[in-house]
Phi, psi and omega in degrees: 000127166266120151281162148166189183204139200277339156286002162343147172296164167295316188284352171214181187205164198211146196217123178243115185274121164225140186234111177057215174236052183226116187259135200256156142257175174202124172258185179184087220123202147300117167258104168231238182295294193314302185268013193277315156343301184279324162284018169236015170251323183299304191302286186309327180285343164284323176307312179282302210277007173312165186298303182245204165268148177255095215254018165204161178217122202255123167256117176251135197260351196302311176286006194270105207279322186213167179201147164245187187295317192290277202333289204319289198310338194295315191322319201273354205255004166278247186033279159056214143357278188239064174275007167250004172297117198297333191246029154077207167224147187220139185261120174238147202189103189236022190232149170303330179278340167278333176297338194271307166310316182269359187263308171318291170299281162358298172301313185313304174312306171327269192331334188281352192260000000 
């Protein structure tokens, strides 16, 4: 099953994949203010009205082009989201450029403790 919702920012777009029981996010674009919004409004809402149960949620960073700090802060705020999730959320990032997001959320959390 594919989500998604046609008010996406213009510079990005988020596609929530559920499988089984593992729900993908795949982000693509300016990860910013805007869309860190729409992907914790977009998250919450598969999570509740999704098809099964969820029991890990995979965020993939690879297409994610640019980011600012609120993008960043949405990232951390998925944590969250599904912290009643059994096997938890996992970031996957296998392009230098996902690798750079995920190295940032990280510096970004530190700074947040």
């Amino acid at each position: 099953m594919i989500m998604a919702r046609p008010e996406s920012p213009d510079a990005f777009d988020v596609r929530f994949e559920h499988h089984a029981e593992v729900l993908t996010v795949r982000l693509q674009g300016s990860l910013d203010a805007a869309a860190g919004a729409w992907v914790d409004a977009g998250l919450r809402d598969a999570l509740v009205v999704g098809p099964s149960p969820v029991r890990r949620v995979d965020i993939e960073l690879d297409q994610v082009a640019s980011h600012t700090e609120e993008g960043l802060a949405a990232l951390l705020r998925c944590r969250d989201l599904v912290a009643d999730v059994p096997d938890g959320l996992r970031y996957r990032a296998t392009s230098t450029a996902g690798r750079i997001v995920l190295l940032a959320t990280c510096r970004t959390d530190d700074a947040l403790m």
